[in-house]
VOPAGU-2260 file (C-alpha; in pm, 1 decimal, decimal comma):
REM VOPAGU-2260
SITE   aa  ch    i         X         Y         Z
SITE  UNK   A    0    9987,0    7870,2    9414,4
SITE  UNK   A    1    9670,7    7987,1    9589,8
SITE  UNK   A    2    9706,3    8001,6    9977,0
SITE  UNK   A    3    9406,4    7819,7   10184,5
SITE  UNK   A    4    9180,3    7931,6   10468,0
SITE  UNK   A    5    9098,3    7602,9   10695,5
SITE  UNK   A    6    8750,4    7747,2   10863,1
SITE  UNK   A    7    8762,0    7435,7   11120,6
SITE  UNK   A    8    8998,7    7322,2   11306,8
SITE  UNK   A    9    8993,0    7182,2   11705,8
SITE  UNK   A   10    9316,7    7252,7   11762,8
SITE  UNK   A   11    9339,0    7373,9   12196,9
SITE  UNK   A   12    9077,3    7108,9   12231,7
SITE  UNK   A   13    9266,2    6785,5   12052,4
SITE  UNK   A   14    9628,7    6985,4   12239,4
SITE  UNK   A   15    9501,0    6957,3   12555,5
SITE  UNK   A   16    9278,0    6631,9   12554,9
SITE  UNK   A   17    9548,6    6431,3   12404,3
SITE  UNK   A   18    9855,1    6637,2   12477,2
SITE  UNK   A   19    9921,3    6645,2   12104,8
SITE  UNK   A   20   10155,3    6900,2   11943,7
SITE  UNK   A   21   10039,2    7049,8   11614,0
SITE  UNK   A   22   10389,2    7243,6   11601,4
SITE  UNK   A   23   10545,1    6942,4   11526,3
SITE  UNK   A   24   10567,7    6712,4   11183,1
SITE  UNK   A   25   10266,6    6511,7   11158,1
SITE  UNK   A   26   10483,9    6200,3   11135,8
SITE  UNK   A   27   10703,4    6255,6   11453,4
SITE  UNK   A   28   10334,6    6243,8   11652,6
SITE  UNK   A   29   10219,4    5965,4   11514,9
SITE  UNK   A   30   10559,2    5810,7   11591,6
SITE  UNK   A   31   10460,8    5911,0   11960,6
SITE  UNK   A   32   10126,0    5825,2   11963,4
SITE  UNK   A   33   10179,6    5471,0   11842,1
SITE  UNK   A   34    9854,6    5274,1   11910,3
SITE  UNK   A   35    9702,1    5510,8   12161,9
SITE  UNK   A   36    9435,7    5633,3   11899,6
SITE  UNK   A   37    9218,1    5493,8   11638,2
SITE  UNK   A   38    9241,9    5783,1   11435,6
SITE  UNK   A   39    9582,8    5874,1   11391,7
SITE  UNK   A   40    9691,4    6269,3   11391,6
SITE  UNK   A   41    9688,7    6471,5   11068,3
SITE  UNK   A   42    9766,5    6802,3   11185,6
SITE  UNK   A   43   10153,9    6996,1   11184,2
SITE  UNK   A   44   10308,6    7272,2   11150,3
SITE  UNK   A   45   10535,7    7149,4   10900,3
SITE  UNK   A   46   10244,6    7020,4   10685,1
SITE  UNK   A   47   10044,5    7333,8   10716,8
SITE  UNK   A   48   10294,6    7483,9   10547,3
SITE  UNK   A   49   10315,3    7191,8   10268,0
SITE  UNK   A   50    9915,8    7294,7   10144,1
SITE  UNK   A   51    9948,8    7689,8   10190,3
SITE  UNK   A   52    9739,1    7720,4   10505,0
SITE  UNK   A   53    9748,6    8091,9   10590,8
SITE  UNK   A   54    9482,0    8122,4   10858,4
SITE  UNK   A   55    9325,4    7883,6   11019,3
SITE  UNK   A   56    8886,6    7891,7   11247,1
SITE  UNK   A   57    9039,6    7769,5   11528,8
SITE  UNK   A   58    8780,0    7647,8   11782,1
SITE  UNK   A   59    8673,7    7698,2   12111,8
SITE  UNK   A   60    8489,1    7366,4   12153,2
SITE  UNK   A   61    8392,9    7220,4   12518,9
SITE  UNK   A   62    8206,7    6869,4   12610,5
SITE  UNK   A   63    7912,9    6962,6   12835,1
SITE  UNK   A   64    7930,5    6660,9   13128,2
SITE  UNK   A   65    7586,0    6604,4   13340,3
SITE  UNK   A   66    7517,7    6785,1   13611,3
SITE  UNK   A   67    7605,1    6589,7   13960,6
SITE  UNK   A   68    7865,4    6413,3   13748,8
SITE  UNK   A   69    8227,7    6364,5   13821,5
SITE  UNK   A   70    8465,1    6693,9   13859,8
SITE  UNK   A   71    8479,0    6812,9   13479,3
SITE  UNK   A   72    8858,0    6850,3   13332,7
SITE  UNK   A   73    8871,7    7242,3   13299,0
SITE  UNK   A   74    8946,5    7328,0   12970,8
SITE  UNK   A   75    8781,3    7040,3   12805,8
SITE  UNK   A   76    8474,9    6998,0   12977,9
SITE  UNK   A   77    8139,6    7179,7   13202,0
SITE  UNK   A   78    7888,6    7161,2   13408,6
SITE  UNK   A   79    7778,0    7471,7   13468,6
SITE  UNK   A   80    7784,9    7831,3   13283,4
SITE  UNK   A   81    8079,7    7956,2   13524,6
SITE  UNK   A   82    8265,3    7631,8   13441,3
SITE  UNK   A   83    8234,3    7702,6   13042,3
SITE  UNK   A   84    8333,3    8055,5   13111,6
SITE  UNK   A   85    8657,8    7862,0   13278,3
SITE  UNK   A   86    8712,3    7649,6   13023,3
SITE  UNK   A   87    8687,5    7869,8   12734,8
SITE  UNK   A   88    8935,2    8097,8   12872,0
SITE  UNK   A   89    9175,9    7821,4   12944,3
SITE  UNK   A   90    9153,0    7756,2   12546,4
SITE  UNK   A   91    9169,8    8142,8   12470,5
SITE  UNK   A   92    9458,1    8124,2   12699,8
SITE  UNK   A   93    9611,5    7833,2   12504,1
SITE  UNK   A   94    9589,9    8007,1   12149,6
SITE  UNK   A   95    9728,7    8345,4   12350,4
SITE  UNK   A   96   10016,2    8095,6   12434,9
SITE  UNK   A   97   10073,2    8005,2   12060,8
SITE  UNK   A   98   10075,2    8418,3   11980,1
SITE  UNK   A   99   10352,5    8463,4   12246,8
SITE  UNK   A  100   10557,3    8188,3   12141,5
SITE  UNK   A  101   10902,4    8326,1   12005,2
SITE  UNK   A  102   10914,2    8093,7   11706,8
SITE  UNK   A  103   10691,2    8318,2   11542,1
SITE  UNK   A  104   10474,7    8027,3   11404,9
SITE  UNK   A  105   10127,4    8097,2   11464,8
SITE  UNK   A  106    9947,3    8474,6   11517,4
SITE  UNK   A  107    9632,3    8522,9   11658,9
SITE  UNK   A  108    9431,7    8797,8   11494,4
SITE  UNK   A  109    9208,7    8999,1   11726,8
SITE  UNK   A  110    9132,0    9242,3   11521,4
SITE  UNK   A  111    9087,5    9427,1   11183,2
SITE  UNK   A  112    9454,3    9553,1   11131,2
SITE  UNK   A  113    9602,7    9210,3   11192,6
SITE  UNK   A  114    9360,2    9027,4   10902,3
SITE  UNK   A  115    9476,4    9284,1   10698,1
SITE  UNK   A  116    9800,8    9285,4   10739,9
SITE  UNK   A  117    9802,7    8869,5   10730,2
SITE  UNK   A  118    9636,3    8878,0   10414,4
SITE  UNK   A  119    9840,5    9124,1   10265,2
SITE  UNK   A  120   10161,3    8897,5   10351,3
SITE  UNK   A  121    9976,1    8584,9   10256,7
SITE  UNK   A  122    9865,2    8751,8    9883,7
SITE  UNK   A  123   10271,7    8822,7    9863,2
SITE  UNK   A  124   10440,0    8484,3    9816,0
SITE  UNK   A  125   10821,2    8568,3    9877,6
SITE  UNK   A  126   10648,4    8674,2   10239,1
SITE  UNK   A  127   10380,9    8367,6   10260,7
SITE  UNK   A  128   10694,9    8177,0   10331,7
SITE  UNK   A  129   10786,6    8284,0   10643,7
SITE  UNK   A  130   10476,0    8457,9   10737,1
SITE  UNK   A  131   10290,7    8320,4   11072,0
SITE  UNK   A  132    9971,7    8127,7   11020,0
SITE  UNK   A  133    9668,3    8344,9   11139,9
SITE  UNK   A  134    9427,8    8197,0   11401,0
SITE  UNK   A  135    9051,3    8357,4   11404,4
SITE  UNK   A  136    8913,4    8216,7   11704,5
SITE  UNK   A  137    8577,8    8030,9   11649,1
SITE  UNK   A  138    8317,1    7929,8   11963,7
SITE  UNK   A  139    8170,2    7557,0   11864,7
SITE  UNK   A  140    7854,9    7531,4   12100,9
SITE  UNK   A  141    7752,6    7785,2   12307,8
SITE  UNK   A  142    7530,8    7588,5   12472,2
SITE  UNK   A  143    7676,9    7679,4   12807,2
SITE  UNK   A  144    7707,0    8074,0   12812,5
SITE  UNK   A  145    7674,8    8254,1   13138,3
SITE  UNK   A  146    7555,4    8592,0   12993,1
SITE  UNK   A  147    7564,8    8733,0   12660,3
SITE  UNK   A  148    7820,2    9045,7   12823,2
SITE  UNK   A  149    8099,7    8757,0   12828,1
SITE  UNK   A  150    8103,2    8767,3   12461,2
SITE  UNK   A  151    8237,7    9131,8   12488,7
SITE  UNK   A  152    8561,1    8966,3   12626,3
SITE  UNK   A  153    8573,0    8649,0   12400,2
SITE  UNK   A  154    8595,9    8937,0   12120,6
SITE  UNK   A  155    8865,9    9126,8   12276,1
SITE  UNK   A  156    9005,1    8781,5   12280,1
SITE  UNK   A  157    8948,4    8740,3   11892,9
SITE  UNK   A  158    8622,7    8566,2   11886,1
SITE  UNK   A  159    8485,7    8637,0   11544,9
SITE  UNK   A  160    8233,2    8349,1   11502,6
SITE  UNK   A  161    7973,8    8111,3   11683,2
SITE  UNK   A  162    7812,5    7799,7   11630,2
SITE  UNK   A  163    7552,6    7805,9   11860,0
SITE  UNK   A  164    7471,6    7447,7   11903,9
SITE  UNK   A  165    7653,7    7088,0   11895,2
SITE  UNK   A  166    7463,6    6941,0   12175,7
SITE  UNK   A  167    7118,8    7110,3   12122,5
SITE  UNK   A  168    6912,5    7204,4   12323,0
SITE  UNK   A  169    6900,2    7561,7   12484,4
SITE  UNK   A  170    6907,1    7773,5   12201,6
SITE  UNK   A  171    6822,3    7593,1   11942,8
SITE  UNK   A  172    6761,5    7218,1   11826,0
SITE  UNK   A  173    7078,3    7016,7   11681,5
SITE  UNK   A  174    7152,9    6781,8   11399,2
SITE  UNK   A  175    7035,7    6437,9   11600,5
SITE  UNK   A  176    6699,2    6637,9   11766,0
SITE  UNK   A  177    6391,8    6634,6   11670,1
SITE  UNK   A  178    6343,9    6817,7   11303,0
SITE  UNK   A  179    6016,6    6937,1   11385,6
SITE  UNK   A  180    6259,2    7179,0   11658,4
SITE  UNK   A  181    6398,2    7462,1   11639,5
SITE  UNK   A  182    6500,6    7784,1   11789,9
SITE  UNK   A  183    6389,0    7835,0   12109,0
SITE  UNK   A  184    6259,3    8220,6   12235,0
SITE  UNK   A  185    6625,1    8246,9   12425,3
SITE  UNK   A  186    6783,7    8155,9   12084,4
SITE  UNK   A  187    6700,9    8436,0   11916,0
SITE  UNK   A  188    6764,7    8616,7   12235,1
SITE  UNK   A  189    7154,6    8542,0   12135,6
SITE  UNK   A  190    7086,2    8570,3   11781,7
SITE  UNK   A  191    7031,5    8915,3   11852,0
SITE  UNK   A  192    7312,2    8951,2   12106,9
SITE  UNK   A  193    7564,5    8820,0   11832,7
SITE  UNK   A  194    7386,6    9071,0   11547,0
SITE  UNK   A  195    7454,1    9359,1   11763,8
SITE  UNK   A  196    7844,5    9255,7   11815,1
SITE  UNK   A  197    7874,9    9210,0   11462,7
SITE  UNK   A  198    7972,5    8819,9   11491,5
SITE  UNK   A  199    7944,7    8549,8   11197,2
SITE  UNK   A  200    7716,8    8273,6   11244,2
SITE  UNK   A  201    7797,2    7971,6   11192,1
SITE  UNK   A  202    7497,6    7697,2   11128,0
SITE  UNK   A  203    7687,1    7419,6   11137,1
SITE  UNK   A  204    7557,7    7110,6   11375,4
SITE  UNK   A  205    7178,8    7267,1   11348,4
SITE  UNK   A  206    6883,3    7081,9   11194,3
SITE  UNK   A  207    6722,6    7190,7   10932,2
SITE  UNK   A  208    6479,5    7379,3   11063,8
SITE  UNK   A  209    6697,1    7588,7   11291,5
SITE  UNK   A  210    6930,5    7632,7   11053,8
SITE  UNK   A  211    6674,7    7836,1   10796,1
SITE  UNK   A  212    6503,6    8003,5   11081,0
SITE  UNK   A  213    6864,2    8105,7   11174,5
SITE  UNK   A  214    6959,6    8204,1   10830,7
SITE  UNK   A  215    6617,1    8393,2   10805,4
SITE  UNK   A  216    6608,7    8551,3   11094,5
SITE  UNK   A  217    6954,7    8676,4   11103,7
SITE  UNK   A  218    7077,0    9038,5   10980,0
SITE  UNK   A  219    7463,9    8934,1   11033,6
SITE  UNK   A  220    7692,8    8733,3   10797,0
SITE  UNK   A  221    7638,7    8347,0   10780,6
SITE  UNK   A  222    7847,2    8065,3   10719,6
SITE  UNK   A  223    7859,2    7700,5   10748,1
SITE  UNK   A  224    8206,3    7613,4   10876,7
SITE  UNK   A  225    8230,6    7282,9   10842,2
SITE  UNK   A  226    7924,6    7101,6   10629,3
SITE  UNK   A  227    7863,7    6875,3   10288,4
SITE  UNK   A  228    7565,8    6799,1   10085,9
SITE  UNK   A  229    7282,5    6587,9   10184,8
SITE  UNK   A  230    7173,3    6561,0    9820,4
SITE  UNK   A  231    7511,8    6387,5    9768,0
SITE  UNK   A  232    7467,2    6122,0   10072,4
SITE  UNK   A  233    7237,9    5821,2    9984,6
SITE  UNK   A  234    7115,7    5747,7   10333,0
SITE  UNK   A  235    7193,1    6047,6   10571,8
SITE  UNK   A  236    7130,6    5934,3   10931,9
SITE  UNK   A  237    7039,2    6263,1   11035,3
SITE  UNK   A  238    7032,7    6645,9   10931,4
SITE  UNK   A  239    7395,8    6711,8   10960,5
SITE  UNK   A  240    7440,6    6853,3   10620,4
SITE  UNK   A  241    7304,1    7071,0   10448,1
SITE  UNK   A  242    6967,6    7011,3   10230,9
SITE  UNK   A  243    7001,8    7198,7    9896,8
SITE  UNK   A  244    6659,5    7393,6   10021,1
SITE  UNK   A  245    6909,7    7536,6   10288,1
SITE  UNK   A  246    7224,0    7533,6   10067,7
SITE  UNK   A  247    6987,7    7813,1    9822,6
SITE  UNK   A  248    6941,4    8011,7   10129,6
SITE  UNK   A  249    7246,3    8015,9   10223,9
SITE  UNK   A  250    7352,9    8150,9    9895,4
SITE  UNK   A  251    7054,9    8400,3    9893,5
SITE  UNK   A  252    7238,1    8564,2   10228,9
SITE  UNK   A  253    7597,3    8555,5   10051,1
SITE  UNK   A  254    7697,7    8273,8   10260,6
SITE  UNK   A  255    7972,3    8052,9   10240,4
SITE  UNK   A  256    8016,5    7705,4   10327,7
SITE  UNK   A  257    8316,3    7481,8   10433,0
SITE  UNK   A  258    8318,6    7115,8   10277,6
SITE  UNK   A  259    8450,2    6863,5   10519,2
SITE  UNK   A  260    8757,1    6585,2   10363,0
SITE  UNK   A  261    8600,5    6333,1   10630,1
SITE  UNK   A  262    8482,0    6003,5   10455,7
SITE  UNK   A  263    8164,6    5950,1   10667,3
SITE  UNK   A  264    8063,7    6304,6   10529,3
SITE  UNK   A  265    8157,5    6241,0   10187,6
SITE  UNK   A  266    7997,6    5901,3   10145,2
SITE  UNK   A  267    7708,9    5734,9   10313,1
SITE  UNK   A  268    7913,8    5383,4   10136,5
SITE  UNK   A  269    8201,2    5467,2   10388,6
SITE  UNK   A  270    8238,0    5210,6   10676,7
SITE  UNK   A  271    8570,7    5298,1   10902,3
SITE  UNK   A  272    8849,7    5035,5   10793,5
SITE  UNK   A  273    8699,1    5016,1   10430,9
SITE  UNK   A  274    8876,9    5064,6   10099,1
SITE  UNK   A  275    9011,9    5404,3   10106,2
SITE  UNK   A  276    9061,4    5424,8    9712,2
SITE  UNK   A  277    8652,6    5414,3    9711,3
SITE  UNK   A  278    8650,3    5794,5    9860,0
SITE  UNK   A  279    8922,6    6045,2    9667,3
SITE  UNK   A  280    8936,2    6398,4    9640,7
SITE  UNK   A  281    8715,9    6372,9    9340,6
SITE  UNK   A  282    8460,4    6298,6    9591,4
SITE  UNK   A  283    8515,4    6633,6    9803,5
SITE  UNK   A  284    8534,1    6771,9    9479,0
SITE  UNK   A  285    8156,6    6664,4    9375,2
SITE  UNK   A  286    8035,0    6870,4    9699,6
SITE  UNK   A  287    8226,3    7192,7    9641,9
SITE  UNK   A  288    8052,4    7149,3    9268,4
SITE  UNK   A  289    7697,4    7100,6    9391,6
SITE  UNK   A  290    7759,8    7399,9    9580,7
SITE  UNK   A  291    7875,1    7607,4    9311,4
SITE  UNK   A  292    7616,0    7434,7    9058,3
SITE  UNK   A  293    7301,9    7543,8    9289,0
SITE  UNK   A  294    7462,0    7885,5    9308,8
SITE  UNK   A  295    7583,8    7923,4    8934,3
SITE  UNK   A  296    7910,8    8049,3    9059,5
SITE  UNK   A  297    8242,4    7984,2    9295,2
SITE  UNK   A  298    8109,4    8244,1    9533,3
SITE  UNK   A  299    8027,6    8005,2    9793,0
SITE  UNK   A  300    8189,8    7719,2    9894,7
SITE  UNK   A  301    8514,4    7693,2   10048,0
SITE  UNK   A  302    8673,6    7405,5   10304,9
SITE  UNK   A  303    8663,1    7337,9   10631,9
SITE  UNK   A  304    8812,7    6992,1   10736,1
SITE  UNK   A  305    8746,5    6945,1   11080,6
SITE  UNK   A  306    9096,3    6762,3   11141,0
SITE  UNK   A  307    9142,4    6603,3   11404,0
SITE  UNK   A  308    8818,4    6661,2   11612,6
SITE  UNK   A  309    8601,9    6513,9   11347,4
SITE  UNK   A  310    8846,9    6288,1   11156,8
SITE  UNK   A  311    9157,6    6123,0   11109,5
SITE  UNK   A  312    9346,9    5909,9   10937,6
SITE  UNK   A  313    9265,9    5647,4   10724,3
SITE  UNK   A  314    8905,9    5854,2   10746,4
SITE  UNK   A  315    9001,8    6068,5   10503,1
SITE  UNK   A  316    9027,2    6084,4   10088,0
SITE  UNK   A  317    9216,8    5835,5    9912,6
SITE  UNK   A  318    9521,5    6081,6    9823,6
SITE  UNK   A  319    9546,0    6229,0   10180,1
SITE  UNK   A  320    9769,6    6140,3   10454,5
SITE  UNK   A  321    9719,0    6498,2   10643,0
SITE  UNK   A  322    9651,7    6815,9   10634,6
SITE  UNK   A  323    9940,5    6904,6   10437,2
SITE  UNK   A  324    9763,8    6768,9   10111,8
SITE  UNK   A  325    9459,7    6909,5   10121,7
SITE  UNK   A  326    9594,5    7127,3    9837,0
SITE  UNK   A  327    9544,3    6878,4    9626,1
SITE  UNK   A  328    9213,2    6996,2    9575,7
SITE  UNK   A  329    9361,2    7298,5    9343,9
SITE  UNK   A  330    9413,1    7064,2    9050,4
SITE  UNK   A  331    9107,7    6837,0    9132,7
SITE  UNK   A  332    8922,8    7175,8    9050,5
SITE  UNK   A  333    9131,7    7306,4    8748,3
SITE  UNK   A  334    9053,1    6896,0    8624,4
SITE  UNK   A  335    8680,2    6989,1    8637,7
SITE  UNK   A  336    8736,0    7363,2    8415,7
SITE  UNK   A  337    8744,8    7551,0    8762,2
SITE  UNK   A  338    8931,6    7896,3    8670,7
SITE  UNK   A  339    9219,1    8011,2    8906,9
SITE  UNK   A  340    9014,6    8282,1    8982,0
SITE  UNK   A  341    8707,8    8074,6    9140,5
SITE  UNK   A  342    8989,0    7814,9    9303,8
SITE  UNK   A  343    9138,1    8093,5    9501,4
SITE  UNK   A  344    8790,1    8243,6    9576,7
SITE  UNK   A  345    8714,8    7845,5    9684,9
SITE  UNK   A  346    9073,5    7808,4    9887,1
SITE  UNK   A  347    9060,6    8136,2   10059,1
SITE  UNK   A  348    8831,6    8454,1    9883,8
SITE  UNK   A  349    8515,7    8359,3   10006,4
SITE  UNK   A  350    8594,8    8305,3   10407,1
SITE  UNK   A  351    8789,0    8645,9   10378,3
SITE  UNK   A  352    8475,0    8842,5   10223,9
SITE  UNK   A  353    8307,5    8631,1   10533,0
SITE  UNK   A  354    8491,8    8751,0   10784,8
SITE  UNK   A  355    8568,9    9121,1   10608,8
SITE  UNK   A  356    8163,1    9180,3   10600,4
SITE  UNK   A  357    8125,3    9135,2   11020,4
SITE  UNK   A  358    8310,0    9382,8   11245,4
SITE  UNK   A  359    8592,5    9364,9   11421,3
């Protein structure tokens, strides 16, 4: 069985707003967390394991709070660029935490000789077993950087990608701004920063027009962590996915995009508290197959669920109760003629050629 790269996953920020812990089995939290949250927790270690997660894009994602407002919760939140730079160490610090940890679950991999070695136990299955899963740290909204030096340290950290915006705004325009906006003269200021550091991009959250001036404009490898296909959504509410105009692009650049298992992304017929049997895997299925229809091959899309920052359960396909069966997709794709070639490049080869092309 084909292991799986997750390229999105909110893990320090869900831990530490909700105190959750993703070491433990998915139904021992929600035990815990009995009617505290609408969406109920899908992450665990024990069901990480269950799908063949090997490494995981584990953000760094912070809530900017106005200016003048109450005292932001460091770690979580900002006001300023010295507060961010707080705040995203205390979630570096948190992931360092999960490295240190003497149960050997999870490894943070700062740099080239770790991937490889992670990928070389993850391609051996006697060793996938009891191998850690890999973190590759991920920045979700930069919108609050104090200079473009601090990235030097987020990469010592193992920073390997950014996703410039979720709020919008200073460097570029987001999803829910105005789609005649879109980079702004500072943005490509960071553009270029990131190019010279050798960092992915990540286009997720952008508009549409910021996303093709960003996948124009830069020289560096580009991904979409987390997005689906607009053409597939009846009535999209904004430009949160990806038009197939952009989707082409992305392919021209050798990009590689992460479909989401969220409902609302899968299905503008979703309403929360509907009839889950009307969104299955077949669904995230159809998206990973426009992708690879546009392109003509498998070479890129891949998955990137967004659990539990963007979703949770019941928002999720039919035959999913957490993250441990998002491997269900394997068969869902070898239904549909997929070869177990192009399912491994869709589980796992195409983030790895993503992250093998930038420089550690």
């Amino acid at each position: 069985m084909t292991w799986i790269i997750d390229a999105h996953q909110d893990i320090a920020y869900e831990s530490l707003l909700h105190r959750r812990d993703y070491k433990r089995p998915v139904a021992e939290s929600r035990a815990a967390e009995a009617g505290n949250h609408d969406r109920q927790i899908t992450l665990g270690y024990p069901e990480y394991r269950q799908a063949q997660i090997g490494i995981i894009f584990a953000t760094v994602f912070l809530e900017k709070i106005r200016p003048g407002a109450r005292e932001p919760q460091i770690g979580i939140e900002y006001r300023t660029p010295d507060e961010f730079h707080r705040s995203v160490q205390t979630q570096i610090d948190f992931y360092q935490r999960w490295n240190d940890d003497p149960d050997g679950k999870f490894r943070l991999l700062r740099g080239r000789n770790a991937w490889n070695e992670q990928v070389s136990i993850l391609n051996d299955p006697e060793r996938r077993e009891t191998a850690p899963i890999g973190i590759v740290l991920l920045i979700e909204g930069a919108e609050g950087l104090r200079s473009f030096a601090d990235l030097d340290e987020y990469i010592d950290a193992g920073l390997r990608l950014i996703g410039p915006v979720w709020g919008g705004g200073r460097w570029c325009a987001c999803a829910w701004e105005d789609p005649r906006d879109g980079f702004t003269s500072e943005g490509y200021e960071l553009l270029n920063a990131m190019n010279e550091r050798g960092l992915i991009l990540d286009v997720s959250h952008m508009n549409k027009k910021s996303a093709e001036q960003a996948l124009t404009r830069y020289d560096g490898a580009v991904a979409a962590t987390h997005c689906n296909c607009a053409a597939l959504l009846k009535r999209p509410e904004d430009q949160r996915h990806l038009h197939d105009e952009t989707i082409r692009l992305m392919i021209e650049r050798n990009g590689v995009i992460g479909v989401i298992p969220g409902n609302e992304f899968l299905s503008s017929e979703w309403k929360p508290g509907g009839d889950r049997r009307l969104i299955t895997l077949d669904t995230l299925a159809d998206h990973i197959d426009h992708i690879c229809q546009l392109a003509g091959n498998a070479d890129n899309a891949a998955l990137g669920t967004d659990f539990d920052g963007g979703f949770g359960y019941p928002d999720i396909p039919y035959e999913m109760n957490h993250i441990g069966d998002l491997g269900k997709i394997r068969g869902r794709l070898e239904n549909r003629g997929y070869s177990a070639s192009d399912i491994a490049k869709i589980c796992h080869g195409n983030w790895r050629r993503i992250i093998e092309s930038g420089a550690f």
